[in-house]
PyMOL commands that place a pseudoatom at each C-alpha (Angstrom):
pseudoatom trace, name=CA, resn=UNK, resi=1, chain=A, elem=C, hetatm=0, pos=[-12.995, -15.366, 10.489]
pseudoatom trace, name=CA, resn=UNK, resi=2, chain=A, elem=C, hetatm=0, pos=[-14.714, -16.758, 7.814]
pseudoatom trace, name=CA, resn=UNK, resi=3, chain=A, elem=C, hetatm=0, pos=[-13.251, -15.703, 3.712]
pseudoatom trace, name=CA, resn=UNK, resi=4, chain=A, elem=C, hetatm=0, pos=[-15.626, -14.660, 0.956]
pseudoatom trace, name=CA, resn=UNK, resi=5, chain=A, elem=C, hetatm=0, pos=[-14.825, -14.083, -2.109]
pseudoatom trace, name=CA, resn=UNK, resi=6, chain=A, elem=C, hetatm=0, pos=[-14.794, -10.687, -4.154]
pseudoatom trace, name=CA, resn=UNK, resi=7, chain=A, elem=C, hetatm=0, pos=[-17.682, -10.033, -5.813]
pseudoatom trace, name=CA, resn=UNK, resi=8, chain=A, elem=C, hetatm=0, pos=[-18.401, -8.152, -9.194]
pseudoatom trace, name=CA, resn=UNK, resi=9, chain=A, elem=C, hetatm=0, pos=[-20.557, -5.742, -9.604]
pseudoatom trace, name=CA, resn=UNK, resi=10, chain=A, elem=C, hetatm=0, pos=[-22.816, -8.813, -11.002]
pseudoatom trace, name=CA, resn=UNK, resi=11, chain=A, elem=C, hetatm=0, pos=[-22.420, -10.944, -8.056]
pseudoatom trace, name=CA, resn=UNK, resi=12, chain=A, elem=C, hetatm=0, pos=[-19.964, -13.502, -9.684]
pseudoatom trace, name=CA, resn=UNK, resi=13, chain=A, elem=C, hetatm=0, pos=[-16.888, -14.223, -8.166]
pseudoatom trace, name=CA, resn=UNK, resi=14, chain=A, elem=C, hetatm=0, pos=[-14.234, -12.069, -9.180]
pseudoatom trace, name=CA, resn=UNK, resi=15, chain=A, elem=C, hetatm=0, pos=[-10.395, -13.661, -9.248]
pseudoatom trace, name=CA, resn=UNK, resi=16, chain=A, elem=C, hetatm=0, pos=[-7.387, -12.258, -7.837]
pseudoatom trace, name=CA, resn=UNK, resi=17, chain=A, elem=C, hetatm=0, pos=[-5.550, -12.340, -11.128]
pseudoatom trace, name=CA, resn=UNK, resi=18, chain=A, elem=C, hetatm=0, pos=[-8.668, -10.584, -13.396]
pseudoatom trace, name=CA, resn=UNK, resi=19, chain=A, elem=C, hetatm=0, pos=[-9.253, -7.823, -10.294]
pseudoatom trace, name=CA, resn=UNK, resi=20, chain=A, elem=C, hetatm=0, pos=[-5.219, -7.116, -10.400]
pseudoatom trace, name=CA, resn=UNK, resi=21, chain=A, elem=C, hetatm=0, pos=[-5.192, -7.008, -13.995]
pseudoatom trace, name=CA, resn=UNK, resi=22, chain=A, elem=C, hetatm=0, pos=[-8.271, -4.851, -14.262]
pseudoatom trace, name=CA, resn=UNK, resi=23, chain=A, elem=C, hetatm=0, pos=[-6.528, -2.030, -12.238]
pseudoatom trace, name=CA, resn=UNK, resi=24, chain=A, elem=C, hetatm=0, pos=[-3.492, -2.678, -13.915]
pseudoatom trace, name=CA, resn=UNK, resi=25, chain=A, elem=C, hetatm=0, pos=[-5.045, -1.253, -16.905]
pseudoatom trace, name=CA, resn=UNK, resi=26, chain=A, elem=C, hetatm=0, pos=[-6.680, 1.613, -15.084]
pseudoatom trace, name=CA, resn=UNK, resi=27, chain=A, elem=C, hetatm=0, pos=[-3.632, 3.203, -13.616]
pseudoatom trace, name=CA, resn=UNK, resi=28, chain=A, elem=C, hetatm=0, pos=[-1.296, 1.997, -17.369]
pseudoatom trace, name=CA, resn=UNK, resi=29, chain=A, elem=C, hetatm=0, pos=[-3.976, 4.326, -19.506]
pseudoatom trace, name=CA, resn=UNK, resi=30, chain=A, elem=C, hetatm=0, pos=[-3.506, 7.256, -16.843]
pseudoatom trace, name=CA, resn=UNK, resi=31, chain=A, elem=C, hetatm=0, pos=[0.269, 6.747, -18.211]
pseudoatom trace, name=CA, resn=UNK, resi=32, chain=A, elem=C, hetatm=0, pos=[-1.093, 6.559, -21.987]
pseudoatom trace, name=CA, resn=UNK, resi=33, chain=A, elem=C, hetatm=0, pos=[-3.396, 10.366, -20.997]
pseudoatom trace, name=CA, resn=UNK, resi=34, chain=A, elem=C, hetatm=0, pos=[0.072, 12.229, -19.218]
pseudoatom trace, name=CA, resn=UNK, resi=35, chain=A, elem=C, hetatm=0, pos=[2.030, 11.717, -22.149]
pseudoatom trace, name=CA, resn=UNK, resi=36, chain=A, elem=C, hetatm=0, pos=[-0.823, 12.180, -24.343]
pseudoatom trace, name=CA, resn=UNK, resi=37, chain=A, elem=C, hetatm=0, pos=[-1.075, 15.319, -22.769]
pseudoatom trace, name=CA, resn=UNK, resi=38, chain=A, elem=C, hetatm=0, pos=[2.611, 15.936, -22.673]
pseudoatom trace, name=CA, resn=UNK, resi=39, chain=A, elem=C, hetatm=0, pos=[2.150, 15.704, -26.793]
pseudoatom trace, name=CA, resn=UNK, resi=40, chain=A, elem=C, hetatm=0, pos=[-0.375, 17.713, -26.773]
pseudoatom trace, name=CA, resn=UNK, resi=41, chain=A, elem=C, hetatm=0, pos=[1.067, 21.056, -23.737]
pseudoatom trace, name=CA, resn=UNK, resi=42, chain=A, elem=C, hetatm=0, pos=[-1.514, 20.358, -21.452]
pseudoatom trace, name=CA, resn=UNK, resi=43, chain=A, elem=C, hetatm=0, pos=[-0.233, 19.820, -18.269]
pseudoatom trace, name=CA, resn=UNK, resi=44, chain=A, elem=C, hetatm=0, pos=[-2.049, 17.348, -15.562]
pseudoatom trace, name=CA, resn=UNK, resi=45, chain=A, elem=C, hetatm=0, pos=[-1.708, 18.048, -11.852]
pseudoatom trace, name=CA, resn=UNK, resi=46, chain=A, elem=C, hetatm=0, pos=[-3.409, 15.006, -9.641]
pseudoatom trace, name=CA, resn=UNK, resi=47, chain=A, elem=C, hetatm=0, pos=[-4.475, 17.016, -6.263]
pseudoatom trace, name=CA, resn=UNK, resi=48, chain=A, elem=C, hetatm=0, pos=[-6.611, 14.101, -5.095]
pseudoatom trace, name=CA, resn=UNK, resi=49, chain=A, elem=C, hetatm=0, pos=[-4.842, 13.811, -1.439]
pseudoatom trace, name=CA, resn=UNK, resi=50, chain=A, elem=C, hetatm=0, pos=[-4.633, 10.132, -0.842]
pseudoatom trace, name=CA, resn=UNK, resi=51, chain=A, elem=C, hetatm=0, pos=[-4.410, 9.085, -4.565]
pseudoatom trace, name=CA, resn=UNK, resi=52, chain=A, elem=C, hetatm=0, pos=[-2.230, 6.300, -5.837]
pseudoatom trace, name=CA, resn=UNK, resi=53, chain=A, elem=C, hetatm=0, pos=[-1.913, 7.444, -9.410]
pseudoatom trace, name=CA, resn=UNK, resi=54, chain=A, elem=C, hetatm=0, pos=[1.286, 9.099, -9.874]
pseudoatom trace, name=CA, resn=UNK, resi=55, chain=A, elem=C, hetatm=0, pos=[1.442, 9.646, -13.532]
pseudoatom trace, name=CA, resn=UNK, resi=56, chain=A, elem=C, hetatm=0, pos=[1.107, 13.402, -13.327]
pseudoatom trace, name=CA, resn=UNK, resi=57, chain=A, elem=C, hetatm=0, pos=[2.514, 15.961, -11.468]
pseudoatom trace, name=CA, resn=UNK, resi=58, chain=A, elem=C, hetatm=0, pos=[1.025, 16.383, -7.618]
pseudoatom trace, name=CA, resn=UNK, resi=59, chain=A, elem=C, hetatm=0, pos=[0.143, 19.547, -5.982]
pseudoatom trace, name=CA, resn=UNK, resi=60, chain=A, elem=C, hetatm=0, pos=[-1.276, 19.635, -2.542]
pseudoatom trace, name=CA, resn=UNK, resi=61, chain=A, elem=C, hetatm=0, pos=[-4.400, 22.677, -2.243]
pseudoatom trace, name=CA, resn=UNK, resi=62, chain=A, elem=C, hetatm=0, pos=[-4.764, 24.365, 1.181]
pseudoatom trace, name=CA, resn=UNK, resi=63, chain=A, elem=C, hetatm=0, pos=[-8.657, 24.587, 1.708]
for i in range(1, 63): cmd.bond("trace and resi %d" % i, "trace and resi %d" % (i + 1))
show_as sticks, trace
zoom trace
C-alpha cells in the first residue's frame, strides 16, 4: 500500500497537526454558537444522524 499525503483544497500538502487543528476550531466555535444561543433563548437541536458535534441538544426525527 503505497501513503499519500492529504491534500488541500489547493493541492499542497496538508499536515497532520494544521488538519487537526483546523477541525479543532470548527467543532470549539459550535461550543462558542450553543452558549451564544443559550444567552440569547434560542435553543439548538443537532438532528444530523451520524454527526460528531455534540454541543447542542440531539433529537432523532422518524422520516
Amino acid at each position: 500500500m503505497e501513503l499519500k499525503p492529504m491534500l488541500r483544497w489547493d493541492s499542497t500538502v496538508w499536515r497532520m497537526s494544521d488538519y487537526l487543528e483546523e477541525k479543532m476550531a470548527v467543532f470549539k466555535n459550535h461550543d462558542i454558537m450553543a452558549a451564544y444561543a443559550v444567552s440569547q433563548g434560542v435553543r439548538i437541536v443537532n438532528c444530523t444522524e451520524c454527526s460528531l458535534i455534540d454541543s447542542y441538544e440531539r433529537k432523532q426525527i422518524d422520516l
